[in-house]
C-alpha positions in Angstrom: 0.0 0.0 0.0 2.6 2.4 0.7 4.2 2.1 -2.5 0.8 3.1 -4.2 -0.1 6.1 -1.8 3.8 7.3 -1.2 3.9 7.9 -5.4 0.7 9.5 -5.4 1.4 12.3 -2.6 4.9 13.2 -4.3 3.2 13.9 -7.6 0.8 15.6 -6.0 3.3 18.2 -3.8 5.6 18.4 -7.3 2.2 19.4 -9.1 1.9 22.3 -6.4 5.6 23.0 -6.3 5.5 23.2 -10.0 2.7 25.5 -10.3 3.4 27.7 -7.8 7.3 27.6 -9.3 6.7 28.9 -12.9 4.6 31.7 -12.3 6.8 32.9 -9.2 10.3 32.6 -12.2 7.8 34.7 -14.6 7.3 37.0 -12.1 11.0 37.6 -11.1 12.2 38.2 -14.8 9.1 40.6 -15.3 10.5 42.5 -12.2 14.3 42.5 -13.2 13.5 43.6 -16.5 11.2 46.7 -15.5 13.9 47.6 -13.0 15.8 48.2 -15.8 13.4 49.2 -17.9 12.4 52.2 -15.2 16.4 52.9 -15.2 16.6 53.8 -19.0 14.2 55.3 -19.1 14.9 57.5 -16.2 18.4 57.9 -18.7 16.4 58.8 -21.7 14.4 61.1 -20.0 17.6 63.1 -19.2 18.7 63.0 -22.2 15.3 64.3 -23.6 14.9 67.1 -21.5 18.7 68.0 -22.9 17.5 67.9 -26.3 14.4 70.2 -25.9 17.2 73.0 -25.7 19.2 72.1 -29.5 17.2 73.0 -32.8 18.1 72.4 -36.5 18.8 75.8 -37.0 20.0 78.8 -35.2 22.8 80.3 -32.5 24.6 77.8 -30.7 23.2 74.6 -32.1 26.2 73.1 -33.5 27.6 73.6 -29.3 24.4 72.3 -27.8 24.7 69.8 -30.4 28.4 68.4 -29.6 27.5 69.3 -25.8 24.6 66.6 -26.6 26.9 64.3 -28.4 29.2 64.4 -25.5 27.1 63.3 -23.5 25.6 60.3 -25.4 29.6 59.2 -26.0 30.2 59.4 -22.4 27.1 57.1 -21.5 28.1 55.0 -24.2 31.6 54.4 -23.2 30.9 54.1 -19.4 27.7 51.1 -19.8 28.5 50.1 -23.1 24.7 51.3 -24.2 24.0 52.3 -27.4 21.8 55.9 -27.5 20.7 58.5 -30.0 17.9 61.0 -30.7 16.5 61.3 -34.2 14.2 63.8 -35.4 11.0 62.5 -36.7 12.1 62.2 -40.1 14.9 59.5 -39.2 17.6 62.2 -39.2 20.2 62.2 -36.4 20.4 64.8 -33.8 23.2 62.9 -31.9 24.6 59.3 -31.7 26.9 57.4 -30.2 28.4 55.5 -31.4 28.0 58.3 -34.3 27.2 56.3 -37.4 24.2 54.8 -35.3 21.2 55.2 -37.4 17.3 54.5 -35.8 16.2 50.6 -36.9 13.7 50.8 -39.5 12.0 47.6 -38.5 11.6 45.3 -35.8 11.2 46.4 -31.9 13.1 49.1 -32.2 10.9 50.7 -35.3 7.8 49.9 -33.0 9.0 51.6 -30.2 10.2 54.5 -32.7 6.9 55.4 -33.6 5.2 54.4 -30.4 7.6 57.4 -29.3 6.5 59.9 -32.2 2.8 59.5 -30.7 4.0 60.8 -27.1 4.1 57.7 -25.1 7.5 55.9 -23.8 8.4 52.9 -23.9 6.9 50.8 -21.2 6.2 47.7 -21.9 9.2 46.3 -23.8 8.9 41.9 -24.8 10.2 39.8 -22.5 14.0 39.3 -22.2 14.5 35.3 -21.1 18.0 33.6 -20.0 18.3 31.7 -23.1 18.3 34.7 -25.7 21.8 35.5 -25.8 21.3 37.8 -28.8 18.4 39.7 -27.2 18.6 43.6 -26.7 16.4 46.2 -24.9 15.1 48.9 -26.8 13.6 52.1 -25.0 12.5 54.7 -26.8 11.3 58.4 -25.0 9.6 61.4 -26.8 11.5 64.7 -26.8 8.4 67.5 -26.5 8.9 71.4 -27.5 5.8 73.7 -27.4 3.4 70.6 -26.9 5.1 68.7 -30.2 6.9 65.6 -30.3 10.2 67.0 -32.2 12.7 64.3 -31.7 12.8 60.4 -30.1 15.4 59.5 -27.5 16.3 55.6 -28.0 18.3 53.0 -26.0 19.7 50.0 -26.6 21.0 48.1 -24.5 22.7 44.8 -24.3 21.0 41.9 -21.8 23.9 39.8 -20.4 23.6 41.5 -16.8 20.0 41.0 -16.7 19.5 37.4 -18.4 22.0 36.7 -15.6 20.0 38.3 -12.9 17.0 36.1 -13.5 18.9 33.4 -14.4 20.4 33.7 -10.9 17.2 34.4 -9.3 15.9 31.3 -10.9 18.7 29.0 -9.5 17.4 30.2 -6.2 13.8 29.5 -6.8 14.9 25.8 -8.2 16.9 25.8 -4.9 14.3 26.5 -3.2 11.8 24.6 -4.5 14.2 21.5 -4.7 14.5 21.9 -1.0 11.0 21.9 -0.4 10.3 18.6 -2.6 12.8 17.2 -0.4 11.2 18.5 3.2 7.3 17.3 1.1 9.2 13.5 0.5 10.4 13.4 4.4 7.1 14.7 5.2 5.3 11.8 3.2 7.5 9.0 4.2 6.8 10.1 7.6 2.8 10.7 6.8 2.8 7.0 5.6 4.6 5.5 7.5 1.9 7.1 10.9 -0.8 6.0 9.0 0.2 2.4 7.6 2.2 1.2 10.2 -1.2 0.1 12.1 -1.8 -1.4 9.3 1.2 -3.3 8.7 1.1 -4.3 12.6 -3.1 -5.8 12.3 -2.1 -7.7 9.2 0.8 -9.2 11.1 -1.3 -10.2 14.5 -4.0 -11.1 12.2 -0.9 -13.5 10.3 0.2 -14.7 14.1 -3.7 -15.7 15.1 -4.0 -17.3 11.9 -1.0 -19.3 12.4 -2.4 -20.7 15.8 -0.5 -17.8 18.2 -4.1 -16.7 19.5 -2.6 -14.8 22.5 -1.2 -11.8 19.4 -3.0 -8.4 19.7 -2.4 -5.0 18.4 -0.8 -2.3 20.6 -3.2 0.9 20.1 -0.6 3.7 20.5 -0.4 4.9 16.6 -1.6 6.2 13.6 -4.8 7.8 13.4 -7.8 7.6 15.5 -9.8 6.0 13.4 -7.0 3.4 13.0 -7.0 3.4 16.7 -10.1 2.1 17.2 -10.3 0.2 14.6 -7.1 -2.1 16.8 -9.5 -1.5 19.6 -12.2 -3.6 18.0 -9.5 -6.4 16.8 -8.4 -6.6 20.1 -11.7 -7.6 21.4 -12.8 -9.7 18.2 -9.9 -11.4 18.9 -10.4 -11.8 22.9 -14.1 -13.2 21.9 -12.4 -15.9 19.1 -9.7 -16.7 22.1 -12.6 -17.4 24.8 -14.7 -19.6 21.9 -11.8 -21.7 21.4 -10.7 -21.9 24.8 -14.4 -22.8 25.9 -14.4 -25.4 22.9 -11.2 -27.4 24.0 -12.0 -27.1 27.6 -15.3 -29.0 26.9 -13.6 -31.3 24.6 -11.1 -32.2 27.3 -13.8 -32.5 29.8 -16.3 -34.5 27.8 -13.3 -36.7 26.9 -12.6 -37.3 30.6 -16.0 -37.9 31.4 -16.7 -39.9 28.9 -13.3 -42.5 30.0 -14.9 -44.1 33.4 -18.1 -44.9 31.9 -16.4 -46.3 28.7 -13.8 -48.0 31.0 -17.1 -49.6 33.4 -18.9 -50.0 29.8 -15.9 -52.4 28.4 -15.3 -54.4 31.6 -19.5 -55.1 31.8 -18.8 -56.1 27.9 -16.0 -58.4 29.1 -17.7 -60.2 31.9 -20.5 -60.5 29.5 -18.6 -62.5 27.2 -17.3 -64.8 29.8 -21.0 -65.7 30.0 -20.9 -66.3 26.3 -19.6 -68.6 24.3 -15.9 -68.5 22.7 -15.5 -66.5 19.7 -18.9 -65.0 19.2 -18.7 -62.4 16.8 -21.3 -59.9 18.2 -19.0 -59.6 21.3 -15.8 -59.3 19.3 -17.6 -56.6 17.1 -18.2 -54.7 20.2 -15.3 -55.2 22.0 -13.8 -53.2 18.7 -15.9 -50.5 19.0 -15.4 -49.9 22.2 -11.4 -49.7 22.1 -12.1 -47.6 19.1 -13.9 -44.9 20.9 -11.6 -44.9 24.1 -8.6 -44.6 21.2 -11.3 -41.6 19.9 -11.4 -40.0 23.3 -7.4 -40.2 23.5 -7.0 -38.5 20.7 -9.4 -35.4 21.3 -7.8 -35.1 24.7 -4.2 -35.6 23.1 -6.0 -32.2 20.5 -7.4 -30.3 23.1 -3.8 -30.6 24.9 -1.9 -29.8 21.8 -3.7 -26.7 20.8 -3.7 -25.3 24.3 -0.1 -25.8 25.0 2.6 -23.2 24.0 5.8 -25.2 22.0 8.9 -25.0 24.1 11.6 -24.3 21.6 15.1 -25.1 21.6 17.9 -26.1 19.1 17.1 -29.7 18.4 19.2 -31.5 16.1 16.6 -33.2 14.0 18.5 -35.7 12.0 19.7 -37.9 15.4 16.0 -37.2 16.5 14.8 -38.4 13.7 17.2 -41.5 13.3 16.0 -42.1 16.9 11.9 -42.2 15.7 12.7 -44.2 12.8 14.4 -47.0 15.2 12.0 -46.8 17.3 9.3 -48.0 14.9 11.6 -50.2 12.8 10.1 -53.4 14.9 6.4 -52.2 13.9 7.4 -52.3 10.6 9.4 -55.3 10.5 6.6 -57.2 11.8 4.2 -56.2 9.0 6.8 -56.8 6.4 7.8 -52.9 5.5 11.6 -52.3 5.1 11.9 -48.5 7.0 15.0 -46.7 6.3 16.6 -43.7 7.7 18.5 -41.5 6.2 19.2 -38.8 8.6 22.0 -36.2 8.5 23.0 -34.2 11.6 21.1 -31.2 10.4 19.8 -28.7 13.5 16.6 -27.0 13.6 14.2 -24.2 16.7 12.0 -27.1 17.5 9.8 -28.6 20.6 11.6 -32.0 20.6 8.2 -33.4 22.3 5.9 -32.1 19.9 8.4 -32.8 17.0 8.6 -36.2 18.2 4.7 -37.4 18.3 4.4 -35.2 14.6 7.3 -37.9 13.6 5.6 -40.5 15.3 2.2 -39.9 13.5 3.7 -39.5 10.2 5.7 -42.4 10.3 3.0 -44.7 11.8 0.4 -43.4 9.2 3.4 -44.7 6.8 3.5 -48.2 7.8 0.0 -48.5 8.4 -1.0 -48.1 4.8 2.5 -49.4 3.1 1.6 -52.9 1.9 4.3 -55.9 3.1 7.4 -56.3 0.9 7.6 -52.3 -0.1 9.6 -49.7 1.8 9.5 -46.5 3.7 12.0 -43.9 3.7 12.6 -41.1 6.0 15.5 -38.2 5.2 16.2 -35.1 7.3 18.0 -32.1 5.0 18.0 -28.6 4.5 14.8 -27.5 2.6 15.2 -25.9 -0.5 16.0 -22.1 0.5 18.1 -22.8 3.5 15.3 -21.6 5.8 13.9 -24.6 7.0 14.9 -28.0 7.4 12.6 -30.6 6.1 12.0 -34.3 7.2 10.5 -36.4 4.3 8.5 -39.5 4.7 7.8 -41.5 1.5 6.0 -44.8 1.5 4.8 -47.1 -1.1 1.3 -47.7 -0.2 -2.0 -46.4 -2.5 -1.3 -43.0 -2.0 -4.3 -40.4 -2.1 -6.2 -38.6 -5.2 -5.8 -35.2 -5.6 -9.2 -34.6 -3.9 -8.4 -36.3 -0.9 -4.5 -34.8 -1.0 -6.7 -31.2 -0.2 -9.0 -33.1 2.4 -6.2 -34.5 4.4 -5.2 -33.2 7.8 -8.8 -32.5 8.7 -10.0 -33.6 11.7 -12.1 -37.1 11.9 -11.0 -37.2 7.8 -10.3 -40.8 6.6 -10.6 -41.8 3.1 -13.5 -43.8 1.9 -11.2 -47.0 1.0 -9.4 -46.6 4.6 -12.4 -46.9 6.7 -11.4 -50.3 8.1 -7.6 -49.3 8.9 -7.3 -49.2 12.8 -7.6 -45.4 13.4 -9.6 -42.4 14.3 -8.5 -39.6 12.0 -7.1 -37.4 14.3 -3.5 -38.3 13.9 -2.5 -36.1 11.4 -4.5 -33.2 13.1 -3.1 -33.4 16.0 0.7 -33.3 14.1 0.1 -30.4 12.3 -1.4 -28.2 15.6 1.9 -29.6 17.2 4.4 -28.2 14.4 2.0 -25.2 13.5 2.5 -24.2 17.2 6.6 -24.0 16.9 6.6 -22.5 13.5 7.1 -25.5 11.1 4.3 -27.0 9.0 3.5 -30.2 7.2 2.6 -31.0 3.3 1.4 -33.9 1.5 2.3 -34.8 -1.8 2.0 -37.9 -4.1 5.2 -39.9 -4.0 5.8 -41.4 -7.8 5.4 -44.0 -8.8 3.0 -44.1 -6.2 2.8 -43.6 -2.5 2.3 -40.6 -0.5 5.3 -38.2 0.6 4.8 -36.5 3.6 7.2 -33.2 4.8 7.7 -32.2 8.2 9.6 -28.5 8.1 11.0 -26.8 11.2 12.2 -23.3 11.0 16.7 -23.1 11.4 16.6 -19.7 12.5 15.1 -18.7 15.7 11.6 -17.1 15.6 11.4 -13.4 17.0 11.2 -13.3 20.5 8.4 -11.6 22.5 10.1 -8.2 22.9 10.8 -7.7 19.6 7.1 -8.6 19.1 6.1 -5.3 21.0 8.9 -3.1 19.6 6.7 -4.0 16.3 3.4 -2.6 17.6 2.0 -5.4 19.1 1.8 -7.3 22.2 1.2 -11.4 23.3 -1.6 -11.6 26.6 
């Protein structure tokens, strides 16, 4: 989520940045440029009021004239601007440099005979940066008796003022650029207060998933209405944990109550078939049943157990503890027929070697059970692919499943339809998986070719996060 929101604010403060930006650099060349525009015209002015004084004609115009031309060279030679006042038909009054003549086209003709009409120049185009051949032209009426006599007209070069603005915009960009920078801090900080209560309920909401039902969602963070909304987890997730809790408490009780008067139920069944004669099959068809349902009732109390108690990890080496299980049951099998081999590395492993144990135990007797005489079962301990985990494998030779039942299996009281006469209650493989679920591993089923089932028992090599680093994450175990 942040990667879709954090994009969208940054465009969103560039968009601002950007449109406050350009009109803001408009604005500053606009201003530099009528600075200078004000200051040459203030010049031209001068010079105008200079002119009103010189005629084409008469005493002491050829010294007012030079006076004039003096003037203009001086100006000229000291800021390198070009200036001269032209009587309305083109003719020169003064110019320097001298053979200066007025432009006959262009901006400078426009502002000419903007001039000749009594206005100045005011409102000269735009000079940008990038025009390096660009020149100012001002142009200011010269007025005797009422009558526009003569223009005064400027031009100057632009370097100093293209590198004004340009200078001014570096400043804005500057400015600007730090700004983008303070708006990114200020949106990877925004997003981060406002998905990291996020991040933290998808994460207890991962841990209740995975069987850690004492997870909830420290609601210190983020916005209020995120607040709450961890608020109203927290106590969904207290009503799920007293459900649960209430369901294996009666399924532990109603397995102990149920024991004595199954135990009393069996012995009444034995002393009845002392009364019997031998080998009557309605007693030994209820004599079955019986030690079926007590083996029932162990296993929903061995459930109810295994989902209520917390897995005591510790570094287990799982390839002796393995070797160990598959001795254990090598008897079983030899008795039925099934060669079981072990090939167990040392190979170490965060495990509950109890609960680790009876999941081995399960897996391998489910093995055995269903493997025909004369074919063999293999169990390896490695490093699963990844280096993460390490994975014990359990392949027999037996029927194997469909791919219907490989999805069904695992559920509780699940057996399939051509197993219903195997010895069993269908809680074996339930009760392995809350056992490794509850110490971080897991447990897969796949076929085993050419046919066979292949059963992996993982167990995380790294240690899981401890409970304080839990909480420095934004959440908290009750």
């Amino acid at each position: 989520m942040r990667t879709r929101l954090l994009p969208l604010l940054i465009v969103l403060m560039a968009g601002v940045l950007l449109a406050l930006g350009f009109p803001l650099a408009a604005s500053l060349a606009a201003s530099e440029q009528q600075r200078v525009v004000v200051d040459r015209l203030d010049d031209a002015a001068r010079f105008a009021a200079l002119a009103q004084f010189v005629s084409e004609t008469g005493p002491g115009t050829d010294e007012r004239r030079t006076t004039l031309g003096g003037e203009l060279a001086s100006y000229h030679d000291v800021y390198d601007i070009r200036a001269g006042i032209f009587y309305r038909n083109n003719r020169s009054m003064a110019a320097a440099p001298e053979d200066w003549v007025v432009p006959y086209e262009g901006e400078g003709r426009r502002a000419f005979n903007e001039s000749l009409l009594g206005r100045r120049s005011h409102d000269p185009p735009q000079v940008w940066p990038w025009q390096a051949h660009a020149r100012l032209i001002i142009a200011s009426p010269v007025v005797r008796d009422g009558d526009v006599v003569a223009v005064v007209v400027t031009d100057s070069p632009t370097g100093q003022l293209r590198l004004r603005i340009l200078r001014g915009w570096l400043l804005i960009f500057a400015g600007e650029s730090l700004a983008m920078l303070v708006a990114v801090g200020a949106a990877f900080r925004l997003t981060g207060w406002v998905l990291r209560p996020v991040r933290v309920l998808d994460s207890v909401t991962h841990d209740i998933a995975t069987g850690r039902m004492n997870s909830r969602v420290a609601a210190t963070g983020g916005p209020p209405e995120l607040r709450r909304l961890a608020l109203s987890f927290n106590e969904m997730a207290d009503n799920v944990e007293e459900a649960l809790e209430q369901q294996r408490a009666f399924v532990a009780d109603a397995s102990h109550q149920l024991r004595n008067p199954l135990a009393a139920l069996l012995l009444r069944i034995e002393l009845l078939a002392m009364e019997l004669p031998e080998g009557n099959e309605e007693i030994a068809s209820v004599r079955t049943e019986g030690k079926r349902l007590s083996q029932v009732l162990d296993d929903l109390l061995d459930l109810a157990l295994a989902e209520h108690t917390a897995a005591e990890l510790q570094l287990v080496d799982v390839g002796a503890l393995a070797a160990e299980r598959v001795a254990s049951w090598r008897p079983v099998a030899d008795d039925k027929g099934v060669a079981l081999v072990g090939a167990c590395g040392p190979v170490t492993a965060w495990a509950d070697p109890v609960a680790l144990s009876s999941a081995l135990d399960a897996v391998i007797d489910n093995a055995v059970k269903f493997t025909p005489a004369g074919e063999e079962v293999t169990v390896t301990a490695e490093p699963a692919p990844g280096g993460d985990e390490v994975a014990v494998v359990v392949a027999d030779h037996g029927p194997g499943l469909t791919d219907e039942e490989l999805d069904r299996v695992g559920d509780r009281f699940w057996r399939a339809g051509r197993h219903q006469n195997v010895k069993g209650s269908g809680l074996g493989l339930s009760i392995t998986r809350v056992l490794l679920t509850a110490g971080g591993g897991g447990i897969a089923f796949a076929p085993n070719e050419p046919h066979g089932l292949r059963v992996t028992v993982t167990v995380p090599r790294n240690q899981p996060a401890a409970k304080g680093d839990r909480e420095g994450q934004g959440f908290t175990e009750r």
